[in-house]
C-alpha positions as CSV (number, residue, x, y, z in Angstrom):
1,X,172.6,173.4,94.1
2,X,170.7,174.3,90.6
3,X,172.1,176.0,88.1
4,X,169.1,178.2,88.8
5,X,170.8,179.0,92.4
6,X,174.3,179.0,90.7
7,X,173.0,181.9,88.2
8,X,171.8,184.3,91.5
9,X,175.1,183.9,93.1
10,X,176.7,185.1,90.1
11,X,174.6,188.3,89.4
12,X,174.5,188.6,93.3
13,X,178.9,189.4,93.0
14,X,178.8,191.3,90.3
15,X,175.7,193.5,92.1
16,X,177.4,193.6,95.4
17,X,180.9,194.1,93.7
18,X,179.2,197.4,91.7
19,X,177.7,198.5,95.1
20,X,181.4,197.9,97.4
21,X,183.1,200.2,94.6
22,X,180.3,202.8,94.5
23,X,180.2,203.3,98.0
24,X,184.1,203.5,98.2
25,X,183.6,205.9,95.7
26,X,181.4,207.9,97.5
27,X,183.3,207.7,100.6
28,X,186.4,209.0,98.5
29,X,184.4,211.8,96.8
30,X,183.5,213.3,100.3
31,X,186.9,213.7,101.2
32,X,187.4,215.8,98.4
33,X,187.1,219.3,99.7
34,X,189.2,218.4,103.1
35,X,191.8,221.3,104.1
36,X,195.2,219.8,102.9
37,X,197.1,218.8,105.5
38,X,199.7,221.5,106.6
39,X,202.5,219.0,105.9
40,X,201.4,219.4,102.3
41,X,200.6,223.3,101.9
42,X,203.1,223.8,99.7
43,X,202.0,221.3,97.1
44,X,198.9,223.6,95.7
45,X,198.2,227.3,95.6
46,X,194.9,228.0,95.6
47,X,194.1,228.0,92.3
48,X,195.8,224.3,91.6
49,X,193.9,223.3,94.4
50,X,190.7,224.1,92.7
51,X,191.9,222.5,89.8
52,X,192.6,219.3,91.3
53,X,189.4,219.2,93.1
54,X,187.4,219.7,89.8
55,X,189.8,216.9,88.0
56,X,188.2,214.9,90.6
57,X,184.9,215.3,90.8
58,X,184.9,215.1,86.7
59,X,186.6,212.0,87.1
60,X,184.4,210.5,89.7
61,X,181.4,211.5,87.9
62,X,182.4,210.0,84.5
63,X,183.3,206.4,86.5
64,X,179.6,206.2,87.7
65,X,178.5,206.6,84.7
66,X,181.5,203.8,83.0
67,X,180.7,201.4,85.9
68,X,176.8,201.5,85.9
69,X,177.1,201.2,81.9
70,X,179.2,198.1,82.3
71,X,177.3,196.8,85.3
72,X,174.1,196.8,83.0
73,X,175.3,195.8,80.3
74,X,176.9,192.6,81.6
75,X,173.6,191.9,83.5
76,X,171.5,192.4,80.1
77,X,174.0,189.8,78.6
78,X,173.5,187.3,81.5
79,X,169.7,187.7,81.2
80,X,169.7,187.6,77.8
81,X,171.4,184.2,77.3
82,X,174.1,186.3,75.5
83,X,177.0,183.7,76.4
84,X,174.4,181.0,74.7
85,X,174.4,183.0,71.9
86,X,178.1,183.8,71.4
87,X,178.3,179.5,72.2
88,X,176.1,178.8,69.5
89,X,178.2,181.3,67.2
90,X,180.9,179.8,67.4
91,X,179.8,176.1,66.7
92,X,178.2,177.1,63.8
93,X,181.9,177.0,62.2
94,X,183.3,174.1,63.5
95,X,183.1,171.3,65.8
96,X,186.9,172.0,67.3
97,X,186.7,173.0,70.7
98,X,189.7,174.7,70.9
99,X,188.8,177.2,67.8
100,X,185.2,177.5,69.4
101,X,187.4,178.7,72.3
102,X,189.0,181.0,70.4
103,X,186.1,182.4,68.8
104,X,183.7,182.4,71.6
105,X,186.8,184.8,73.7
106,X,187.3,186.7,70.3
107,X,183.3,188.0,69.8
108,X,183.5,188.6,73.9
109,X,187.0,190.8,74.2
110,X,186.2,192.6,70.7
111,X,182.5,193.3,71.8
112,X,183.6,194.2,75.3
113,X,186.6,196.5,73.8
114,X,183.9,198.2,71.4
115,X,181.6,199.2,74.0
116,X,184.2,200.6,75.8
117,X,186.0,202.5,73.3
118,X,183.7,205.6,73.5
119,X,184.5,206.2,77.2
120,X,188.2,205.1,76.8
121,X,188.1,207.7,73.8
122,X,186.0,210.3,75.7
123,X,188.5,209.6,78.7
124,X,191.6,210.6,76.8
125,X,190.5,213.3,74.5
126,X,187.5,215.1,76.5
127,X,188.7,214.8,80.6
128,X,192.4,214.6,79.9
129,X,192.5,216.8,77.2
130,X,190.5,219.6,79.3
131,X,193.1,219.5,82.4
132,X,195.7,219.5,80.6
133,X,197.4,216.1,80.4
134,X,196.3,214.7,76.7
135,X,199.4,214.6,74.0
136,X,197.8,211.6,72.3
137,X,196.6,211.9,69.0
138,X,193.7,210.3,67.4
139,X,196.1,208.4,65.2
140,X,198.1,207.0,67.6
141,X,195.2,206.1,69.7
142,X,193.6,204.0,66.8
143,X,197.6,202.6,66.7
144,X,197.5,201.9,70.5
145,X,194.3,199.8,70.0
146,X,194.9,197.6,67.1
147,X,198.5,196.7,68.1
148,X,196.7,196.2,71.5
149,X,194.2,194.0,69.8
150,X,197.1,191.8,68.0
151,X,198.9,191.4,71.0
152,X,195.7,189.6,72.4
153,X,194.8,187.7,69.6
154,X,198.6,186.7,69.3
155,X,199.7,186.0,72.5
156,X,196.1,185.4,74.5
157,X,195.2,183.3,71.8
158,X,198.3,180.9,72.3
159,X,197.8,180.7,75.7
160,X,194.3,180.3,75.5
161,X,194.5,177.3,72.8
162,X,197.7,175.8,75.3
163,X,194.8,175.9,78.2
164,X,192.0,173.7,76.1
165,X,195.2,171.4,74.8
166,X,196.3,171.3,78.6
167,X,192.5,170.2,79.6
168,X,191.5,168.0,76.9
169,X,194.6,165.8,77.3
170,X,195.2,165.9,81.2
171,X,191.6,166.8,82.5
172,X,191.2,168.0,86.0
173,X,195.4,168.0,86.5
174,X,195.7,170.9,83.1
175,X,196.4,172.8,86.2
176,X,199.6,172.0,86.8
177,X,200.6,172.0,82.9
178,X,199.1,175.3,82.6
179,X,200.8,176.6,85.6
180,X,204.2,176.4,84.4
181,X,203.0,178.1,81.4
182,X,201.8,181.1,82.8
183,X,204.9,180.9,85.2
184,X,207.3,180.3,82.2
185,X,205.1,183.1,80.5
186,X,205.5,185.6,83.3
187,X,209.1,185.2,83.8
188,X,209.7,185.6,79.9
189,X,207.9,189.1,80.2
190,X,209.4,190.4,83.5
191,X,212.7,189.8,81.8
192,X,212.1,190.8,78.2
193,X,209.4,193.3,78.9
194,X,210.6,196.4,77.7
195,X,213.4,195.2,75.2
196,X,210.3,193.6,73.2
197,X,206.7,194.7,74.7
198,X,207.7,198.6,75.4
199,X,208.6,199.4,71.6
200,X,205.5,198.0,70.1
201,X,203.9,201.2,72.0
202,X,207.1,203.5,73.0
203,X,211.2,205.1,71.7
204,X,213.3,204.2,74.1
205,X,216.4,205.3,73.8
206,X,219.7,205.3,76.2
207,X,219.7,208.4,78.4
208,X,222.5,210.6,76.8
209,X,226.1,211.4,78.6
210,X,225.8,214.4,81.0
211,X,225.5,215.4,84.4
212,X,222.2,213.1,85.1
213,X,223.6,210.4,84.3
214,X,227.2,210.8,85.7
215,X,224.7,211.6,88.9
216,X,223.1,207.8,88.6
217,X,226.6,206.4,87.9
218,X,227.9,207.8,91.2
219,X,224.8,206.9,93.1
220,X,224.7,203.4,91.6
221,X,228.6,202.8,92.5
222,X,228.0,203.9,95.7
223,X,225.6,201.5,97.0
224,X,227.0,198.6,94.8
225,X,224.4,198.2,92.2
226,X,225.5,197.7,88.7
227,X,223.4,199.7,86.6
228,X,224.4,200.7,83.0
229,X,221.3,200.1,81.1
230,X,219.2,203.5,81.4
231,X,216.7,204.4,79.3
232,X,214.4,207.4,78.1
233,X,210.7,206.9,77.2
234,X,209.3,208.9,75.1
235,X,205.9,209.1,77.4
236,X,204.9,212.7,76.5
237,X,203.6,211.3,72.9
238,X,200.4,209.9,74.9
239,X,200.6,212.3,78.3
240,X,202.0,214.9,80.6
241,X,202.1,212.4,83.5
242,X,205.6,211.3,84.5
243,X,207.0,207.6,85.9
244,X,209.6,205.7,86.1
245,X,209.9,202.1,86.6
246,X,212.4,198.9,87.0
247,X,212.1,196.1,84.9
248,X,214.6,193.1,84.2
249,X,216.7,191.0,86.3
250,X,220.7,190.0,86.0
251,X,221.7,191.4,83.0
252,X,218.6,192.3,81.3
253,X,217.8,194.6,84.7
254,X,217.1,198.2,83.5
255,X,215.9,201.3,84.9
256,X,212.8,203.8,82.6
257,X,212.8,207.5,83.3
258,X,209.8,209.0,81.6
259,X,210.8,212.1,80.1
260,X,208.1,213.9,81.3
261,X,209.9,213.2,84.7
262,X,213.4,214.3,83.8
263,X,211.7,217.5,82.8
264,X,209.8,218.2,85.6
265,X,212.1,216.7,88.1
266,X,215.6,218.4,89.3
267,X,218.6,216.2,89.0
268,X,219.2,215.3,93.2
269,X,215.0,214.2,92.8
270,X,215.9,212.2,89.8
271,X,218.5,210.1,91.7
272,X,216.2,210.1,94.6
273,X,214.0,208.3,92.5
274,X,216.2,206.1,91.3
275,X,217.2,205.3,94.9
276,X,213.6,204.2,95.7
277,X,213.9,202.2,92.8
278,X,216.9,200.1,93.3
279,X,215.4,199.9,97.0
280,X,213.0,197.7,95.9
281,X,215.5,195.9,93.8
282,X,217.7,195.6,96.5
283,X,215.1,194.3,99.5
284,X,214.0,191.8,97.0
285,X,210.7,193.5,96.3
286,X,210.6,192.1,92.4
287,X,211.5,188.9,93.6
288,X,208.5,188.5,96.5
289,X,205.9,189.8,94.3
290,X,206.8,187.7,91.2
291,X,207.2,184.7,93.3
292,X,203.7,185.5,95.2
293,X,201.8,186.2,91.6
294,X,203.3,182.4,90.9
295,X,201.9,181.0,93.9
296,X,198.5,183.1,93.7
297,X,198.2,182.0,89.8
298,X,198.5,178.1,91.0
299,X,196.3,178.4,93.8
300,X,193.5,180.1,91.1
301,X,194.3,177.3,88.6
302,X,193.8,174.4,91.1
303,X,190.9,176.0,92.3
304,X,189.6,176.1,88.6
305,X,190.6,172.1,88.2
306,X,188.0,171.1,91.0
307,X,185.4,173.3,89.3
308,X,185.9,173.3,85.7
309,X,184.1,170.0,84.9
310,X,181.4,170.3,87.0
311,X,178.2,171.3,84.0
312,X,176.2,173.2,85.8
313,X,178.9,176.6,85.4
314,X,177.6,176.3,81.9
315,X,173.8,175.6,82.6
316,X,174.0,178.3,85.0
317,X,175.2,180.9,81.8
318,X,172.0,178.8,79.6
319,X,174.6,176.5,78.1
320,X,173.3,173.0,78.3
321,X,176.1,171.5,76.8
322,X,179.5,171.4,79.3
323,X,182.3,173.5,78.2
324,X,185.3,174.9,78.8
325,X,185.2,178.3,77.9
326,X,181.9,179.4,79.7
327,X,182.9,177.6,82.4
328,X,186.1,179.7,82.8
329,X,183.2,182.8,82.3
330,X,181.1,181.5,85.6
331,X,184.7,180.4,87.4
332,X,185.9,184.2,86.6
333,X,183.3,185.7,88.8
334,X,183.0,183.2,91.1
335,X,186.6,183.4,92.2
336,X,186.4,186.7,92.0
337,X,185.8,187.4,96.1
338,X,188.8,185.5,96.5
339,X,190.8,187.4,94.1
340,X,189.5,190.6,96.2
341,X,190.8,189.6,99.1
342,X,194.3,188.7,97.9
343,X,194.8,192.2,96.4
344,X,193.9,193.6,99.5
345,X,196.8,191.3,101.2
346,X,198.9,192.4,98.1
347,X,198.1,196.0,98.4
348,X,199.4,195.8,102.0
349,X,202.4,194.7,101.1
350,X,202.5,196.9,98.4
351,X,202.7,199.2,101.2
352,X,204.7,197.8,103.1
353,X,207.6,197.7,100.5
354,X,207.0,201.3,99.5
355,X,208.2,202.6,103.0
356,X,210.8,200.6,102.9
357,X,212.5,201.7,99.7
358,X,212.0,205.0,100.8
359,X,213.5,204.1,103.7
360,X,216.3,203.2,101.5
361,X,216.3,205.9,99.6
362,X,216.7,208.1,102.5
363,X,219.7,205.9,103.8
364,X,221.4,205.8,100.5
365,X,221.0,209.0,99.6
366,X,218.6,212.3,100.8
367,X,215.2,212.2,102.3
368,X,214.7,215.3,101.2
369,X,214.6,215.4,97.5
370,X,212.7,212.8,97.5
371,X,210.2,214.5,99.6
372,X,210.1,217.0,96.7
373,X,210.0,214.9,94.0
374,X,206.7,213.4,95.5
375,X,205.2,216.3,95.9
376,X,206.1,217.6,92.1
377,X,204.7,214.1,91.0
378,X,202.0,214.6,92.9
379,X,201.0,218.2,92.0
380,X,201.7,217.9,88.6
381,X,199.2,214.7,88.0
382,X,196.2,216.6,90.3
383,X,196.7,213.7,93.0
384,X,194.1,213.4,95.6
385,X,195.7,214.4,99.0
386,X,193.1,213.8,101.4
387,X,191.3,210.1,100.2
388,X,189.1,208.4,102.6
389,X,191.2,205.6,104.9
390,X,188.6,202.9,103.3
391,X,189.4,203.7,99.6
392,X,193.0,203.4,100.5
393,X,192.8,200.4,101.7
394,X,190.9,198.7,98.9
395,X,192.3,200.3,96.7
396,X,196.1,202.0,97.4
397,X,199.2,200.0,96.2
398,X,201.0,202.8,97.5
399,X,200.6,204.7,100.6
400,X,199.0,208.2,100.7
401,X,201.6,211.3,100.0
402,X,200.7,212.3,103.5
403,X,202.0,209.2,104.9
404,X,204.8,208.6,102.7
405,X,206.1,212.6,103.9
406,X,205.7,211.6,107.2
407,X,207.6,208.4,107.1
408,X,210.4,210.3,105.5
409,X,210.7,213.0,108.2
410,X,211.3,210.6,110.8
């Protein structure tokens, strides 16, 4: 193979990746005007209904304009010699490789982030902001992006500079050195990600004495589950939208209620949340999925040990000189069919596991509230209740309100 060959293969994924997510898109967008199913009449009037359909068609329309902008723009760059450029950029300050590293990724991510700031911005204060779900200001969206920006230069720049050290002192087996640092690394943030991640960006604060939480208390004691760390983000500072999440294991194992969802939510749907929650904590859900991201993460860094030395991934991105960091470029998209088919394996048991804590929930507790709760959820964020079957399954880590409702009834 030339590198002239090599370069083709790599504008032919990112051309037939574009044209998979476009027609996925389109398939999607189709669906739009379906008649809810009657299991689901009660989750729009007619006016909502109208409302959500126009959220997304806006939507859809804005991400083929976003995706054909980034599509064209990365093909410019490739054609351009771009990554030459940024390569010769960078070695114009030093002869280090690892600092080259770090520069070459620096001008990429900052140039990257720049171009997209416009849509992200146009995103949150135009689309957002016309349905109704914007509380962000401008100042804390210039906030969210440089504290977002010294995150990466902080903690992707140690990893990245790790990576090169790794490489330049073990060669083709850096893989293993640098898979126990990402494993080491993703351990350290499932554990201490929202005692030292979450208040970069969010309050948290303990949810208060009361009824809710004498509810949880009862709920968690019931079903064994020692729960006394719960906390209140303060999520309508950026949006209307409501979550909650689990996060933490042993004694660092919390539970975040939005409080956009405690507002919107009744007390029995709250717990019934809660209950879906601890279901996955409880059928070793966390556990599968951080021990699988382990395993995926070595197979992709043993992968990248077979094909990290080999010269032409540079000359194919006009680099004649071998290195590390445009290799990783051409490896990225390269590995990238492989990385679509795990996420669809993921997705599935993504799935998979979402049934089942319902199925929990339901056991534990009441199928019924959280039948309601999904439907609030579901309302209040415009959620598409009739997506096409493909789209789901590239696409859905969850399954369809539809499906969920039916599961539940059973």
């Amino acid at each position: 193979m030339t590198e002239t060959t090599l370069f083709y293969i790599l504008i032919a994924i990112l051309i037939i990746s574009f044209c998979v997510d476009q027609i996925l898109d389109l398939l999607n967008a189709k669906h739009y005007n379906d008649a809810i199913p009657e299991e689901l009449k009660d989750v729009y009037n007619t006016e909502e209904y109208q409302k959500s359909q126009n959220y997304k068609k806006t939507n859809y329309k804005f991400s083929i304009v976003t995706a054909s902008f980034s599509l064209i723009t990365t093909l410019a760059f490739f054609i351009l010699d771009g990554f030459a450029f940024v390569d010769a950029l960078a070695r114009n300050f030093t002869s280090n490789n690892i600092i080259i590293t770090l520069i070459f990724f620096g001008i990429i991510m900052l140039g990257s982030d720049v171009l997209a700031t416009p849509f992200t911005y146009y995103k949150t204060f135009v689309i957002e902001e016309k349905f109704g779900f914007n509380k962000t200001t401008k100042k804390l969206f210039i906030l969210d992006k440089l504290k977002s920006w010294l995150m990466g230069i902080v903690v992707g720049g140690s990893i990245l500079t790790l990576l090169v050290l790794f490489y330049q002192i073990s060669g083709q087996y850096f893989w293993l050195y640098a898979w126990v640092l990402i494993g080491v690394f993703t351990l350290f943030v499932n554990l201490f990600y929202s005692r030292l991640i979450v208040p970069l960006f969010n309050k948290q604060t303990p949810l208060e004495s009361g009824n809710l939480r004498d509810a949880i208390s009862r709920y968690a004691e019931h079903v064994g589950f020692n729960l006394d760390k719960i906390f209140v983000i303060d999520g309508s500072k950026r949006s209307t939208k409501a979550n909650a999440y689990f996060s933490g294991f042993g004694s660092e194992k919390r539970v975040t209620l939005y409080d956009t969802l405690i507002k919107d939510l009744e007390e029995e749907e709250i717990v019934a949340v809660l209950a879906h929650e601890v279901g996955h904590y409880k059928k070793k859900h966390i556990i599968f999925n951080l021990v699988t991201s382990l395993l995926l993460t070595g197979l992709m860094l043993y992968v990248l040990s077979l094909l990290i030395g080999n010269p032409l991934l540079s000359q194919a991105l006009g680099v004649a000189q071998p290195s590390f960091h445009i290799g990783l470029i051409a490896f990225g998209i390269l590995y990238s069919p492989i990385s679509t088919i795990t996420g669809l394996i993921m997705n599935w048991f993504s799935r998979k596991f979402e049934y089942q804590a319902d199925d929990y929930a339901k056991k534990t507790y009441k199928a019924e509230p959280l039948i309601t709760s999904l439907k609030k959820l579901s309302k209040n964020s415009l959620s598409n209740l009739t997506p096409h079957p493909a789209y789901v399954f590239m696409h859905y880590s969850h399954p369809t309100l539809l499906e969920r409702f039916r599961n539940l009834k059973q």
